[in-house]
N, C-alpha and C positions, 0 to 999 in steps of 0.2 A: 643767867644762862651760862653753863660753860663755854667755854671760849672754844673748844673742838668741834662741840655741835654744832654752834652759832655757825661755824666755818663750812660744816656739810653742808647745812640748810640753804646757806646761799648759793651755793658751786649748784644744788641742784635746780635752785631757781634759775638761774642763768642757761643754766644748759637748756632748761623746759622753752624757756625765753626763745634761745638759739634757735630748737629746732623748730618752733612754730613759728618765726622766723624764717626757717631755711624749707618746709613744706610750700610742695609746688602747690598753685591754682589749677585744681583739676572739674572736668564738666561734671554732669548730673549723672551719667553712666560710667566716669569714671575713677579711679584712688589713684594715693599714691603708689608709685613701684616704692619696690624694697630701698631703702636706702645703698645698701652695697651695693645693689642694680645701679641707683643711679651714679654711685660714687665711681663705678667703674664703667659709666660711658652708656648705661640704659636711661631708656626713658622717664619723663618723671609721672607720667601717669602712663596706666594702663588699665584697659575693659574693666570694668565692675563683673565679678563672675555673672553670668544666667546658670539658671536651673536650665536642667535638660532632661528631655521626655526619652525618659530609656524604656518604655512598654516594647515589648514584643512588637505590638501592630505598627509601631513607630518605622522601629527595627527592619519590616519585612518590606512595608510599605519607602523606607530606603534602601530595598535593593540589595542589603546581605545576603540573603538566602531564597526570596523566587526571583523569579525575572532569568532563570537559565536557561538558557536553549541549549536544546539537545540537536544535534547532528550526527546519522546514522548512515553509513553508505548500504548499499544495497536496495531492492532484492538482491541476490547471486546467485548466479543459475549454473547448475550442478552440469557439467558434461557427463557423457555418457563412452564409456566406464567414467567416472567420475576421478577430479583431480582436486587439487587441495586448493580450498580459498578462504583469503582472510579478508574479515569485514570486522568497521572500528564504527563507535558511539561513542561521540565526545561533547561534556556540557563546557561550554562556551558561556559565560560569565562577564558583570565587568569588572575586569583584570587588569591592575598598576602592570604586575608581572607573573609570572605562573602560580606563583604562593601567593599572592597579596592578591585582596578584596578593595577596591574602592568605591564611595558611598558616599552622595550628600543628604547629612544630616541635618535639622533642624535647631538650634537651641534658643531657649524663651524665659526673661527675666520679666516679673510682671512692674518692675520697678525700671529696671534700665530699659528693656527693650519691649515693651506693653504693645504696639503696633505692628513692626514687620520683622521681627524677632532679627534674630541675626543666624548666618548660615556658615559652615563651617566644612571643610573637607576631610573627614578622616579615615586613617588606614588600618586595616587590620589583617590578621592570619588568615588563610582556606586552607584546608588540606579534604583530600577525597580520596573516599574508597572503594571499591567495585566490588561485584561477585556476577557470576554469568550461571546460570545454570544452563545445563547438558553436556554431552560427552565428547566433551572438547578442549582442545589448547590456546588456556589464556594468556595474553600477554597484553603488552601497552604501560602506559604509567601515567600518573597524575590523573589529569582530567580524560584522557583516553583509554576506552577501554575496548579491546579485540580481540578476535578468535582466529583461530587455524583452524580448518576442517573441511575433511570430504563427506558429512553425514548431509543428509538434508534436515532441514527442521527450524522451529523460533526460537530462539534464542533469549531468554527474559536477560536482561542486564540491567542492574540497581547500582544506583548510584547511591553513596552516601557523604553530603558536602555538610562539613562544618564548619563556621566562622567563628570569629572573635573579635572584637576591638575593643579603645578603652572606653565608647559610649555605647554600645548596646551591651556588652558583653559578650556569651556565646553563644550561639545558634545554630541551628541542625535542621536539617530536611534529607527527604528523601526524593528524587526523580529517577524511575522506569521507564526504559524503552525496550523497544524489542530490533534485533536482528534475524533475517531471513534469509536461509539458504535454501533455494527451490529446486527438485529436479523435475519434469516433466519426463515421463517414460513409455516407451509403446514397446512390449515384450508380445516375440511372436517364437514359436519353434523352426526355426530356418532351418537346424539341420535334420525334424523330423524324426528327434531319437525319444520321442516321448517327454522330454522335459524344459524348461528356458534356464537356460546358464550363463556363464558371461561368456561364453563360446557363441551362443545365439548372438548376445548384445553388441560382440565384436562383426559379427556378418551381418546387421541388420539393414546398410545400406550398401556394401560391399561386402559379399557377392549379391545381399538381399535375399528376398523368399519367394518360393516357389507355390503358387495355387494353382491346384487347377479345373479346368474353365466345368460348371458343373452343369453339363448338356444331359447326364444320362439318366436312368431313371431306377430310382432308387425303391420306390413305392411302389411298381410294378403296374402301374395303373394300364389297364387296358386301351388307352388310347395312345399308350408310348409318349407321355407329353412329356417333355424335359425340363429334369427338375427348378432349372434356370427361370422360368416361366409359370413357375408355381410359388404360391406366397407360406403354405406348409407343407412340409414333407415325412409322413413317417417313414422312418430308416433311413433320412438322408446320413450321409456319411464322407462329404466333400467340404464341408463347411471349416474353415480350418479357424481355432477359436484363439484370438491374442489380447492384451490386456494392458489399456490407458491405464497409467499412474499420475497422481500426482502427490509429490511429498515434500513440505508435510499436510495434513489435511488443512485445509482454507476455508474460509466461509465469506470471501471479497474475491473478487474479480470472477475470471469466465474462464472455460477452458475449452477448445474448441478442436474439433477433428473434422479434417476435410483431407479432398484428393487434391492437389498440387497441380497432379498430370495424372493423362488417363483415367480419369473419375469414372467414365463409361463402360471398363472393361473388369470392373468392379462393385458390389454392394455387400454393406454390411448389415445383419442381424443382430435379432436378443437373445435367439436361442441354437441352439445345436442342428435343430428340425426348421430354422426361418422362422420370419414373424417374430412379434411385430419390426420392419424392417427402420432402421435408422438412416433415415434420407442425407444425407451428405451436402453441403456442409452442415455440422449439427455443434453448438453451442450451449454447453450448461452452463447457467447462471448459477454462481457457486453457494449463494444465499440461500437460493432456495431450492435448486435442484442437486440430485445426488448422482453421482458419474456412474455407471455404470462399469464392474470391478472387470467384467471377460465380455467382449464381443467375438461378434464371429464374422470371418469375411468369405464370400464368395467370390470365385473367380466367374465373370460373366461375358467375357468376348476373351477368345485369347490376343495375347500379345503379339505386335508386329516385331517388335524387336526385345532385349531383354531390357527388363528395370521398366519398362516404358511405364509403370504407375507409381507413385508417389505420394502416400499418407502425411499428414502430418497434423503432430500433435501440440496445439500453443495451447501456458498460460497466458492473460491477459489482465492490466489491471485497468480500467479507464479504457483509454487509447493507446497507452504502452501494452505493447508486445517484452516480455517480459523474458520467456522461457521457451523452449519448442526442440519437438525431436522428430525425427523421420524413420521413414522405413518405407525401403523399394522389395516391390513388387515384380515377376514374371507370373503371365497368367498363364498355363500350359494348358493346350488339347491334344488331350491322349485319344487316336484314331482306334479305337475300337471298334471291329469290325471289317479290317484293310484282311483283304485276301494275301497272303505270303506266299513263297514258293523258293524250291529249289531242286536240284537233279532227285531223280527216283533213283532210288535204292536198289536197281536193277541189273542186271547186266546189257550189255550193248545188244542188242539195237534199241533196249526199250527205256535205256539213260537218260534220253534226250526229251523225254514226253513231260519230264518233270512233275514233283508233288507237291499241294495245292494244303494249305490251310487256314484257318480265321485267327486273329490277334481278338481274344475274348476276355484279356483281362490284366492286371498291374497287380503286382506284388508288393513294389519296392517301394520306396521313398522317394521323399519331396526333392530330392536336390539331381543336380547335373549327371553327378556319378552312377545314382542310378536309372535314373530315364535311360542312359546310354550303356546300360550293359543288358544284354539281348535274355539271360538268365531272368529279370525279373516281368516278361510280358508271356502272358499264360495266351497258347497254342490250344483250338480247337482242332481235333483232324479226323481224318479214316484212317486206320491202320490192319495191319493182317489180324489183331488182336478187337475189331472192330473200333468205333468213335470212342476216343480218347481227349482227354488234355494234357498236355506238357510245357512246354515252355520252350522259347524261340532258340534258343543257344542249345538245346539239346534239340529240336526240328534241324538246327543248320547242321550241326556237327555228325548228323545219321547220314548223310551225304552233299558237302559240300561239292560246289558253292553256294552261297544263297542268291537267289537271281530277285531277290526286290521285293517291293510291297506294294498292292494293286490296288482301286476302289476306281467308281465312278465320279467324273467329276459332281461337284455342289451338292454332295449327299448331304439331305436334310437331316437333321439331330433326328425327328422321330422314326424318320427310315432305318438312321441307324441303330435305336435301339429295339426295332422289328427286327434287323438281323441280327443283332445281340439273342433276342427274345429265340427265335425260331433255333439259333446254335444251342443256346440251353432246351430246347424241346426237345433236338433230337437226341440232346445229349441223356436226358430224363427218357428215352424209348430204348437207349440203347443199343441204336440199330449197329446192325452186323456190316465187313467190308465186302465189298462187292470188288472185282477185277473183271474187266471184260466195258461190260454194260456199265452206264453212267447211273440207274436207278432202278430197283426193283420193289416188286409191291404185291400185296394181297389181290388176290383177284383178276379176272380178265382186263382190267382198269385201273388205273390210279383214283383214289375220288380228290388227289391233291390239296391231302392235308397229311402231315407227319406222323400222326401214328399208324397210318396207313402205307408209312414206307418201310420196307426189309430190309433194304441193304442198298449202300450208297457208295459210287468210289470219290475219290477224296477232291477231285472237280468237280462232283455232283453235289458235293455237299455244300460247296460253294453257290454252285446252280440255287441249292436248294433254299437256303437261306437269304440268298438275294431276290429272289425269282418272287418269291412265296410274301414277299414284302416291298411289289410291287416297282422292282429295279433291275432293268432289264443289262443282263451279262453277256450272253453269247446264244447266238440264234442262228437258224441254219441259210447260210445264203443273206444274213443279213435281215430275216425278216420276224421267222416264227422265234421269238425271244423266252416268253416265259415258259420252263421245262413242264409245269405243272397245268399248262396246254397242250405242248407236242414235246411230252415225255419220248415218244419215241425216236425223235430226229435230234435227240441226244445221246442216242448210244453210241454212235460208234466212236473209238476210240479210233486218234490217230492224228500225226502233225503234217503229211502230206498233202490233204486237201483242206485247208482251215474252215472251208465254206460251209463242209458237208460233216467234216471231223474233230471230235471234241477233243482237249487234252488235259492236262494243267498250261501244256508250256502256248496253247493255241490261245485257253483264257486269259494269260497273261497277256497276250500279242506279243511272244515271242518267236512268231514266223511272220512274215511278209503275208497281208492279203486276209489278215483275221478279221471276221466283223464282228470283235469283241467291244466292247462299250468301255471296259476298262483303261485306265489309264494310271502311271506310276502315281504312288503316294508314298506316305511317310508315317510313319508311327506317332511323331509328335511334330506339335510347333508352336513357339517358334523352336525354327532348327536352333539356333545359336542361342546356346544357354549361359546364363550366368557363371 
């Protein structure tokens, strides 16, 4: 043998020798470490590797990827005009730190660890992405994701979370939630110009809306019944129609419409004409019933003071009160019917007997401004030109002052729309003015019915339409009352004997000693408007 080799061959024996000599005593799950491991201060055995179950279901079923909860703030309930709000959906994970996923994992050697396998902690990436749909501004970051907005509506927001580590690998899921911005709405025309604007939505509960009270009769029906007291009406035309929102549409919870205050001086309908009438408080269940898009409200007692009623419109989800909006009410009764008066258009001495006429009707609009300007209440009268209509601001201004507005006290709704009725009769005959005499007529006789009268002066006509509908005015000595019995002990003109002489300013009991039945009134109430 050469003497070279001979000298390898041993050096390798020896070393083989050495290190199976110098290998540590390790268990049945464990090796040795690396020699430089141990040479520089590690251990002399370490774990025997296990296999590891990197399946997907492993994977999930450790917590990478489901197991997120989602947390969403809201509902959010939209004011009215509405104002900007932000609402955030954030998955909440288990998180070392905002990027980091942590997960125990499983691993199993069917040779080292055959029984309770061994378990292990490990770390790996998340990163997340969002998208929101609708018309909005997104913002947030990482696991939070949020809007700005003043719109109402759902909001879908998608999450997309991905993982990683070095024993599953990577993994992906997707989790959707939704965000909710609700506005609850009751649009009414408060200013009455024919349309709802956000000028409406800005006066809805200051100054509020004007209805009013609907006592007269629209239908014409021969019993004078008011239409208040009727459950249909053809031609009503009091009814004033406003319209519950809610947005966006829902198909969960309840939304419910009731009176606050003053429930009683108020009911609401389906249609324009009444019927079928929505009893109050009235509650749709969102699932299965559908809200109704325009109601209509009547005004049904007037108002003691202004605002006194109070609508109000909630969503509901469960037992949370959610959403809600209001809208105040004044119920207004327009005195149709109130006898007026102010000086005659005469010269002295016959100034002071003053002229006489009937408040038969409204022009104007729903709001303060107009109720109170004397231009929009339509004037029955006598004139040299016979029975006319005008209007009260052109009656004052032919000779001021205006000396007031008269009716009997507790005039029932149907009486008054008898003298409504009898002021359009004679308006429909035409009759001529009389001066002198309080009434004139066909015949040796009145038979005391209107188209049997010729000619009327402008107190007579007063007479005429009160009398004739059962409400007694002014009678001679206090006793013979209705004209259309002792037509005759109505004629004389005159303010110096009130007992025996009729006038306007006698009707009115603008002298001492009249036994007139009237007493001051007012065109509406309540006085104090909005």
């Amino acid at each position: 043998m050469n003497k070279c080799c001979a000298f390898i061959l041993t050096a390798l024996m020896l070393a083989c020798q050495y290190a199976r000599a110098d290998a540590p005593d390790c268990g049945d799950c464990e090796v040795p470490n690396d020699p430089y491991e141990r040479a520089n201060g590690g251990p002399p055995c370490v774990r025997a590797p296990c296999s590891v179950k990197t399946n997907e279901q492993q994977c999930i079923a450790a917590g990478l990827v489901t197991g997120q909860i989602v947390s969403a703030s809201g509902p959010e309930c939209l004011e009215n005009p509405p104002q900007k709000k932000t609402l955030c959906a954030t998955v909440n994970g288990w998180m070392a730190s905002p990027n980091r996923i942590k997960s125990s994992t499983t691993f199993e050697n069917s040779l080292c660890c055959p029984s309770t396998g061994a378990t292990n902690t490990v770390y790996g990436d998340i990163s997340y992405s969002w998208s929101i749909t609708g018309p909005t501004n997104a913002v947030g970051e990482g696991p939070t994701a949020c809007i700005e907005t003043d719109q109402p509506g759902v909001y879908s927001v998608q999450f997309n979370i991905r993982t990683s580590n070095e024993v599953c690998g990577v993994a992906s899921t997707v989790i959707n939630t939704n965000l909710y911005v609700i506005r609850v709405d009751m649009d009414i025309d408060v200013d009455d110009d024919g349309d709802v604007d956000d000028t409406d939505e800005s006066k809805e509960e200051s100054p509020g809306a004007i209805v009013f009270e609907n006592w007269d009769n629209d239908d014409g029906d021969a019993a004078h019944t008011p239409d208040k007291d009727e459950t249909s009406v053809t031609g009503e035309n009091d009814l004033v129609p406003f319209y519950p929102k809610l947005e966006p549409t829902l198909t969960t919870g309840t939304l419910k419409l009731e009176a606050t205050a003053g429930g009683s001086r108020v009911k609401v309908w389906m249609s324009a004409t009444k019927g079928p009438e929505v009893t109050l408080p009235k509650t749709w269940d969102l699932a299965t019933e559908t809200v109704p898009t325009t109601l209509y409200l009547e005004g049904y007692d007037e108002s003691a003071s202004a605002n006194d009623v109070e609508l109000k419109l909630s969503y509901a989800n469960g037992s949370s009160s959610i959403c809600d909006d209001k809208l105040k009410i004044t119920v207004v009764r327009q005195n149709f019917g109130v006898a007026v008066y102010r000086d005659l258009d005469m010269p002295w001495p016959w100034t002071p007997l003053g002229h006489a006429g009937l408040i038969t009707g409204y022009t104007g609009k729903r709001t303060k401004v107009f109720l109170t300007n004397e231009s929009n209440w339509v004037t029955t009268e006598m004139g040299t030109a016979g029975i006319h209509t005008s209007d009260l601001q052109t009656f004052i201004a032919t000779r001021p002052p205006f000396r007031g507005s008269c009716s009997v006290a507790n005039l029932a709704d149907v009486r008054r729309n008898e003298i409504l009725r009898n002021a359009h009769d004679c308006l429909t005959e035409a009759i001529a003015y009389l001066w002198g005499d309080a009434i004139s007529w066909d015949g040796p006789t009145w038979d005391g019915t209107i188209p049997d009268i010729n000619e009327l002066r402008c107190d007579g006509l007063v007479e005429v339409c009160y009398e004739l509908a059962a409400i007694e005015v002014w009678g001679m000595n206090g006793t013979h009352y209705p004209i259309q019995t002792w037509p005759a002990e109505h004629q004389d003109l005159g303010m110096d004997d009130p007992q025996t002489e009729l006038s306007p300013v006698v009707q009115r009991g603008g002298v001492a000693n009249s036994p007139t039945r009237f007493i001051a009134d007012v065109l509406f109430q309540p006085q104090t408007l909005p």
